[in-house]
PQR file of N, CA, C, O and H, with PARSE charges and radii, in Angstrom:
ATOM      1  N   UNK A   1     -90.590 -44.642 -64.700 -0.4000 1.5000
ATOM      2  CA  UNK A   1     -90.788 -45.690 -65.683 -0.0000 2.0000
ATOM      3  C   UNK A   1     -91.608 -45.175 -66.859  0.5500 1.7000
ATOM      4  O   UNK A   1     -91.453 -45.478 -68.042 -0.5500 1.4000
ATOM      5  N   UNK A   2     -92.663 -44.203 -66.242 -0.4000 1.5000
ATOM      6  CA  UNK A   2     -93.406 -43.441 -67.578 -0.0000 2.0000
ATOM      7  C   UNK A   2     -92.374 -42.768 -68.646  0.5500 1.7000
ATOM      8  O   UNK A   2     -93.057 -42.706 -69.669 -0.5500 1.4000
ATOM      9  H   UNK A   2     -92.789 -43.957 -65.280  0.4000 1.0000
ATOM     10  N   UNK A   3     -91.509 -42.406 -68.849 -0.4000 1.5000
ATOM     11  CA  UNK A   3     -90.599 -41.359 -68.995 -0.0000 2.0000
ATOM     12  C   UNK A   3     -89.680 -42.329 -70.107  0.5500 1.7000
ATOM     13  O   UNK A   3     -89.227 -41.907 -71.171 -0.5500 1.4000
ATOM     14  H   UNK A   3     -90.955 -42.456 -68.019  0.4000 1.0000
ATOM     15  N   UNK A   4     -89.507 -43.926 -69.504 -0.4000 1.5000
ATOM     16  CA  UNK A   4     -88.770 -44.940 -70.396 -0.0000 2.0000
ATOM     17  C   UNK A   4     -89.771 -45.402 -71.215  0.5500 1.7000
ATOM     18  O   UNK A   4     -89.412 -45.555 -72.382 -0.5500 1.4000
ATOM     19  H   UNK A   4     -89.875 -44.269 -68.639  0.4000 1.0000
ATOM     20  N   UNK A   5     -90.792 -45.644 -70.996 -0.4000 1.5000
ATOM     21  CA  UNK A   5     -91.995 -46.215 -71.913 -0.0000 2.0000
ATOM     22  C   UNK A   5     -91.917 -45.119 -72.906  0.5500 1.7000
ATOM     23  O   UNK A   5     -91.356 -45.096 -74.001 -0.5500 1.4000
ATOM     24  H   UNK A   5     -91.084 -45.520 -70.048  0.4000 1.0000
ATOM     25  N   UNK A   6     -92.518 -44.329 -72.359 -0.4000 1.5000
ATOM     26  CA  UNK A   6     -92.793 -42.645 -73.702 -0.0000 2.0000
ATOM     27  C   UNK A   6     -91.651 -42.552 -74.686  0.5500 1.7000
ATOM     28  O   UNK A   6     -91.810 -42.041 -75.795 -0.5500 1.4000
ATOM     29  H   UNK A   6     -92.974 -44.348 -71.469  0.4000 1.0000
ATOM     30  N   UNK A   7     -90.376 -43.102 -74.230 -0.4000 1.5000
ATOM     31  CA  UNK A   7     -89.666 -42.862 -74.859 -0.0000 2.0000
ATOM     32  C   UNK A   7     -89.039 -43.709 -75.977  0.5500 1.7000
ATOM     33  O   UNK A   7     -88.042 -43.539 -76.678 -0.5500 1.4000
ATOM     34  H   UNK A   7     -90.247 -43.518 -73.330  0.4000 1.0000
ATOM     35  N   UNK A   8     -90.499 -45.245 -75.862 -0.4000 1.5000
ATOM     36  CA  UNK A   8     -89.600 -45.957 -76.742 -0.0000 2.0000
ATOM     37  C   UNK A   8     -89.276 -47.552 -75.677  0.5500 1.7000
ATOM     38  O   UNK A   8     -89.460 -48.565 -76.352 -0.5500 1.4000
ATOM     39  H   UNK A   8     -91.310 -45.383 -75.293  0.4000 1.0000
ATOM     40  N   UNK A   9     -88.961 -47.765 -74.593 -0.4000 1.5000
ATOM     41  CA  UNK A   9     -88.804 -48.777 -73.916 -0.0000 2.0000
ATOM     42  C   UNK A   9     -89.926 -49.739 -73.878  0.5500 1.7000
ATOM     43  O   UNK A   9     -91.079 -49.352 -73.692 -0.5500 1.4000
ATOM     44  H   UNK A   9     -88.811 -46.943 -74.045  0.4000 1.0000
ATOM     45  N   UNK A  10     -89.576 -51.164 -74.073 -0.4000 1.5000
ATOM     46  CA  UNK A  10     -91.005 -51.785 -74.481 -0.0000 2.0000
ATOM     47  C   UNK A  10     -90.809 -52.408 -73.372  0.5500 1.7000
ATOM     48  O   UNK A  10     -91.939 -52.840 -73.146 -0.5500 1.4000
ATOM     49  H   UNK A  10     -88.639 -51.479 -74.224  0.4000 1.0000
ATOM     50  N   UNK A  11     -89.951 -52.860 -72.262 -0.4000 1.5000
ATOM     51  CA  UNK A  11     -89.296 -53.732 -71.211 -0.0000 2.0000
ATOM     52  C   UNK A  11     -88.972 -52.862 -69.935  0.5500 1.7000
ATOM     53  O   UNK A  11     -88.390 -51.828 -70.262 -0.5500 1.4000
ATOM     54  H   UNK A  11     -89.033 -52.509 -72.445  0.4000 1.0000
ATOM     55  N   UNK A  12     -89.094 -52.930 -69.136 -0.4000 1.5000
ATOM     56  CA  UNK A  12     -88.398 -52.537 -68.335 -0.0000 2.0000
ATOM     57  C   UNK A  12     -88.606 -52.552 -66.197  0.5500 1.7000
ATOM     58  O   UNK A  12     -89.625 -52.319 -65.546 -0.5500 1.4000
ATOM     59  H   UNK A  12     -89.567 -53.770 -68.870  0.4000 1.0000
ATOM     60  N   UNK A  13     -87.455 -52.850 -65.788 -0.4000 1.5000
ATOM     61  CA  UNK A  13     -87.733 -53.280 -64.740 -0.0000 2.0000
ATOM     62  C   UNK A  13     -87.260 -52.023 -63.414  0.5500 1.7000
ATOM     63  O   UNK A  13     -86.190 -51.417 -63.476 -0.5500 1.4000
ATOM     64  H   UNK A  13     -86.627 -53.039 -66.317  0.4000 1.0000
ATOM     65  N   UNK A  14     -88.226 -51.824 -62.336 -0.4000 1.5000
ATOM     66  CA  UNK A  14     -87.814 -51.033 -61.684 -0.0000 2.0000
ATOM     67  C   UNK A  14     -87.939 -51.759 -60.170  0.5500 1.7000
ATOM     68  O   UNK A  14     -89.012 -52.016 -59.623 -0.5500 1.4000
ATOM     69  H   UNK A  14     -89.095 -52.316 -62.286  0.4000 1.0000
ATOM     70  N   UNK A  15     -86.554 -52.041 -59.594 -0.4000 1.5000
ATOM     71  CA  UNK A  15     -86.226 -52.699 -58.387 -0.0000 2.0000
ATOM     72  C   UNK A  15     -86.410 -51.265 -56.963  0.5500 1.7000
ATOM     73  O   UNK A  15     -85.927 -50.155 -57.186 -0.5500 1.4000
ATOM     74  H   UNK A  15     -85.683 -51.833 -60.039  0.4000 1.0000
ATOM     75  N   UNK A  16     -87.044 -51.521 -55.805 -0.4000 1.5000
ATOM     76  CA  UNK A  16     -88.105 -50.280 -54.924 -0.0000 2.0000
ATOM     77  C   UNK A  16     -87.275 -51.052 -53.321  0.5500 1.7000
ATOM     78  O   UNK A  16     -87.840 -51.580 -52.364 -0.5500 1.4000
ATOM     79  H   UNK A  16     -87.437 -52.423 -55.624  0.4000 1.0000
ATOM     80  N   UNK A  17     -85.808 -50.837 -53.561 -0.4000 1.5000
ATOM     81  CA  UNK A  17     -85.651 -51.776 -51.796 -0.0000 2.0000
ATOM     82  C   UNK A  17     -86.289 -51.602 -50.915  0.5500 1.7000
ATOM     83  O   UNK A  17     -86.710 -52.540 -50.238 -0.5500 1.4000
ATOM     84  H   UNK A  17     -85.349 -50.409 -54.339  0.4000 1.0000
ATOM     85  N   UNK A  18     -86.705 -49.634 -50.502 -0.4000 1.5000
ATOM     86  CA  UNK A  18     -87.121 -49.149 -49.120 -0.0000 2.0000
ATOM     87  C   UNK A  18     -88.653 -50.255 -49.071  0.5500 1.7000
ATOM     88  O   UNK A  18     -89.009 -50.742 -47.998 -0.5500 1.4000
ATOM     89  H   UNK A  18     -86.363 -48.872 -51.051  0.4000 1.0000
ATOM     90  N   UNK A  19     -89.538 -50.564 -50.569 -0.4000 1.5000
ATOM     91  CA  UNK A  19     -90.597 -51.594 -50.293 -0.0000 2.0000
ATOM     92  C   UNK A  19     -90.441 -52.854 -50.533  0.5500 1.7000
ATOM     93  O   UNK A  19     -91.384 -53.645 -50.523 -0.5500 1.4000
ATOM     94  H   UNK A  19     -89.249 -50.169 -51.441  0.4000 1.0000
ATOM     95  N   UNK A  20     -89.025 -53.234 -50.817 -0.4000 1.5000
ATOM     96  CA  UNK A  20     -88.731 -54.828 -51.362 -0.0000 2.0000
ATOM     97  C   UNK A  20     -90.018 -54.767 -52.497  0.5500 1.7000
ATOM     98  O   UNK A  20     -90.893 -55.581 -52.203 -0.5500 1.4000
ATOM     99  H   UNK A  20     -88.259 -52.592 -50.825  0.4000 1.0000
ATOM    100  N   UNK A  21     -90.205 -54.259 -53.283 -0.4000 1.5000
ATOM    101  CA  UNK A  21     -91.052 -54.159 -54.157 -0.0000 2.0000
ATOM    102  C   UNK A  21     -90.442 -54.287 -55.730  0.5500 1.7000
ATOM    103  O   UNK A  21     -89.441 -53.608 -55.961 -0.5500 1.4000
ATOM    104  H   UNK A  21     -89.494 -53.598 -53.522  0.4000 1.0000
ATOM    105  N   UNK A  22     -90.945 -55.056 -56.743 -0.4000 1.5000
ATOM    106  CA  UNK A  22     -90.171 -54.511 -58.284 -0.0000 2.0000
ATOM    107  C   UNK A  22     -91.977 -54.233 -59.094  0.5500 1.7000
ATOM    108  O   UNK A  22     -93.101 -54.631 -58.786 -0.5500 1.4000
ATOM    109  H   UNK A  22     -91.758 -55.608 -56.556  0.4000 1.0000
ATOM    110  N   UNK A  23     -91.479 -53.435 -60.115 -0.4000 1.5000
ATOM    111  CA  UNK A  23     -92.565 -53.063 -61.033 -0.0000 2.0000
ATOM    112  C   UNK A  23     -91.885 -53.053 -62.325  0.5500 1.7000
ATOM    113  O   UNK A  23     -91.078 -52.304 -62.875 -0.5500 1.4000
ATOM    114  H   UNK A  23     -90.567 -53.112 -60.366  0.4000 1.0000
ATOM    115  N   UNK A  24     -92.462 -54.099 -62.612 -0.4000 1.5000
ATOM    116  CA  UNK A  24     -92.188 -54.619 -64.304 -0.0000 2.0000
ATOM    117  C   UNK A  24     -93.253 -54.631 -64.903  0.5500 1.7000
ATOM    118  O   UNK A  24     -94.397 -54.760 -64.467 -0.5500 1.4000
ATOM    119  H   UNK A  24     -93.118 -54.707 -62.165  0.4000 1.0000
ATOM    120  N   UNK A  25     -92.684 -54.421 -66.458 -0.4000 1.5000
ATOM    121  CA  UNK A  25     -94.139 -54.330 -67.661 -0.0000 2.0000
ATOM    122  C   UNK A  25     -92.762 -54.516 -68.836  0.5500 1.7000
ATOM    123  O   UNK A  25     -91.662 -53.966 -68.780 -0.5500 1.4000
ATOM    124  H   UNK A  25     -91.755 -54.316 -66.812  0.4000 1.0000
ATOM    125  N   UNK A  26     -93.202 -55.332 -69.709 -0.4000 1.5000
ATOM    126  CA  UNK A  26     -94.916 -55.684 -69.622 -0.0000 2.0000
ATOM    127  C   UNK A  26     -94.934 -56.843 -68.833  0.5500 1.7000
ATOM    128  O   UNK A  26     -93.966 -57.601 -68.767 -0.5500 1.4000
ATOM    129  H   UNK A  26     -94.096 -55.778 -69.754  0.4000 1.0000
ATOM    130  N   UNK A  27     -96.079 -57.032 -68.180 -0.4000 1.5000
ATOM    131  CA  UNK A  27     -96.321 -58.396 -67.370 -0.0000 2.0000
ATOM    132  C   UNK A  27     -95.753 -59.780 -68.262  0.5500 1.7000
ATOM    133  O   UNK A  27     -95.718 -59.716 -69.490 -0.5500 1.4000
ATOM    134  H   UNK A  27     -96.865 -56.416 -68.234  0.4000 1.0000
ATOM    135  N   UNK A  28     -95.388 -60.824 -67.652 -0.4000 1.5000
ATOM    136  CA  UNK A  28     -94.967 -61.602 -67.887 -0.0000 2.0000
ATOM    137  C   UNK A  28     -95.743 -63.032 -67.359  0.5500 1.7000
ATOM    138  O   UNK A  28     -95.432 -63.453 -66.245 -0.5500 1.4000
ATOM    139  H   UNK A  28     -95.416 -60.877 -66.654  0.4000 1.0000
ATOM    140  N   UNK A  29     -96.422 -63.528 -67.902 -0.4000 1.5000
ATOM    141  CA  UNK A  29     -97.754 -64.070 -67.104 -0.0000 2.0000
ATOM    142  C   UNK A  29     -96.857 -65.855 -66.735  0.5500 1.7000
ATOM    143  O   UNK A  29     -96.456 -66.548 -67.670 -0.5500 1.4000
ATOM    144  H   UNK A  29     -96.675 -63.185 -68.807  0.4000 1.0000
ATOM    145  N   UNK A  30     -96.736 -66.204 -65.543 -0.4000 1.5000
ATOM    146  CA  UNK A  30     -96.288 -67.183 -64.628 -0.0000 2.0000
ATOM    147  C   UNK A  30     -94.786 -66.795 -64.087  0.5500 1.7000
ATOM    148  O   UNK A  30     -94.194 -67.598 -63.366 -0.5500 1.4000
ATOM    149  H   UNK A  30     -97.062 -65.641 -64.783  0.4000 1.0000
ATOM    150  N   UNK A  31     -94.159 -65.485 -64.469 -0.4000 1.5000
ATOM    151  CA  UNK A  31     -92.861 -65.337 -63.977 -0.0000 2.0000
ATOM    152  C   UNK A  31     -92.586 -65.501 -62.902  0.5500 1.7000
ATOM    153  O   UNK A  31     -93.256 -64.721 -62.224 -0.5500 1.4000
ATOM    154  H   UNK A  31     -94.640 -64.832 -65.054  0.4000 1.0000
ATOM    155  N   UNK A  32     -91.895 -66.151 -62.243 -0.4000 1.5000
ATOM    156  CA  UNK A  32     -91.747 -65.934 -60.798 -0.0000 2.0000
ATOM    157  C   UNK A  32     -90.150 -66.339 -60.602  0.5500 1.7000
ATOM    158  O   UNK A  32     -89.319 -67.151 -61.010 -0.5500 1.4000
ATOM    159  H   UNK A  32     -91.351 -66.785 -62.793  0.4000 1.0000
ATOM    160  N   UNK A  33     -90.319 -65.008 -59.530 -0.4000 1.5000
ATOM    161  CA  UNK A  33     -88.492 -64.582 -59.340 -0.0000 2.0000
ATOM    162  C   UNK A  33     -88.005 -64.425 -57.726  0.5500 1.7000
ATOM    163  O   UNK A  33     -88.335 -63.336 -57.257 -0.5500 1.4000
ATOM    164  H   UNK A  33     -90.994 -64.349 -59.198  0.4000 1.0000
ATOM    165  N   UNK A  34     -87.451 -65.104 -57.014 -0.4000 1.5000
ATOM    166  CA  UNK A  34     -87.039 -65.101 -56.055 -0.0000 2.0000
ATOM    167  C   UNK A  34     -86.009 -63.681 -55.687  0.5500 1.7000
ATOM    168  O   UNK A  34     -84.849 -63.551 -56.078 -0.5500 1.4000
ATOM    169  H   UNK A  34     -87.183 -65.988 -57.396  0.4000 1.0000
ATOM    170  N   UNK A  35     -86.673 -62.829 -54.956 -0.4000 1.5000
ATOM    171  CA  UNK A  35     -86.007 -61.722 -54.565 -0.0000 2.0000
ATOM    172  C   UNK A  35     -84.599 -61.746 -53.201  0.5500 1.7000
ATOM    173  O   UNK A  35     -83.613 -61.032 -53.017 -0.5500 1.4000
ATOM    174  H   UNK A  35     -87.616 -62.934 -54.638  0.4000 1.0000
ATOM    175  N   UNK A  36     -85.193 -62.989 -52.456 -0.4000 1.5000
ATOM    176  CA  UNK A  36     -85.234 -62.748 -51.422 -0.0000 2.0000
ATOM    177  C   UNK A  36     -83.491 -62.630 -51.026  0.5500 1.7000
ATOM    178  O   UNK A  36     -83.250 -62.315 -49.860 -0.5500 1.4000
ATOM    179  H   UNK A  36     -85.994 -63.568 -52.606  0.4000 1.0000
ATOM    180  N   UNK A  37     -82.474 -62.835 -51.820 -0.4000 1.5000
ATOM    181  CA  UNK A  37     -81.294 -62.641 -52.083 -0.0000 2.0000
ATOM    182  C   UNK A  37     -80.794 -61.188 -51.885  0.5500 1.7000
ATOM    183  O   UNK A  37     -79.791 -60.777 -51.302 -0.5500 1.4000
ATOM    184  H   UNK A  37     -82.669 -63.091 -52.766  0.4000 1.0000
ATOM    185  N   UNK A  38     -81.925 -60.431 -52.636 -0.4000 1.5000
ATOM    186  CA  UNK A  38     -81.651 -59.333 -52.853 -0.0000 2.0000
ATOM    187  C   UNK A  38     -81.755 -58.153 -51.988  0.5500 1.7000
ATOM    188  O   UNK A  38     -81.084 -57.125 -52.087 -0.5500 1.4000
ATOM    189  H   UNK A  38     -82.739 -60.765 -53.110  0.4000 1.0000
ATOM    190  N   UNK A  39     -82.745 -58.434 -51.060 -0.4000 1.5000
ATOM    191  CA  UNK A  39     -83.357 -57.972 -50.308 -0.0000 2.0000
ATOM    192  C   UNK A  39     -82.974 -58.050 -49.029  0.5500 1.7000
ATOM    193  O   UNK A  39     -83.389 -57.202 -48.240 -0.5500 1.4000
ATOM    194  H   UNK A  39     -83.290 -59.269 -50.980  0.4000 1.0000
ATOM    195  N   UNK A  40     -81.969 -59.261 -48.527 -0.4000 1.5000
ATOM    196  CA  UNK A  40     -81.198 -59.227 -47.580 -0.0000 2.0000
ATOM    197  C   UNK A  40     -80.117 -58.539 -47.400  0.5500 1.7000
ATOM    198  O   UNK A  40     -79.621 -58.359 -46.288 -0.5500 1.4000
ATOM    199  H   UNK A  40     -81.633 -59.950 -49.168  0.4000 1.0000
ATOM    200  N   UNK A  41     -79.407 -57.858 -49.031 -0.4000 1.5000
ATOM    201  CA  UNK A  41     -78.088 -57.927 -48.750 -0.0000 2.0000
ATOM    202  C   UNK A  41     -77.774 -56.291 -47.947  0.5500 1.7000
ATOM    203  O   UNK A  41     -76.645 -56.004 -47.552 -0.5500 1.4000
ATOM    204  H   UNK A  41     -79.810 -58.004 -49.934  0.4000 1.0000
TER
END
């Protein structure tokens, strides 16, 4: 994600299945996103 930022990316989302984990920036302050779709399949 460092690598998309440096380069210019002001957004960007990185989905982590093996931790059901995502890491987004820039923060988005009250977002809330139901994974749990995703994470089953």
């Amino acid at each position: 994600m460092a690598a998309y930022q440096a380069n210019g990316a002001r957004l960007g989302w990185l989905l982590i299945p093996d931790e059901q984990a995502v890491e987004i920036w820039p923060l988005f302050p009250g977002l809330l996103i139901d994974l749990e779709e995703i994470w089953t399949v």
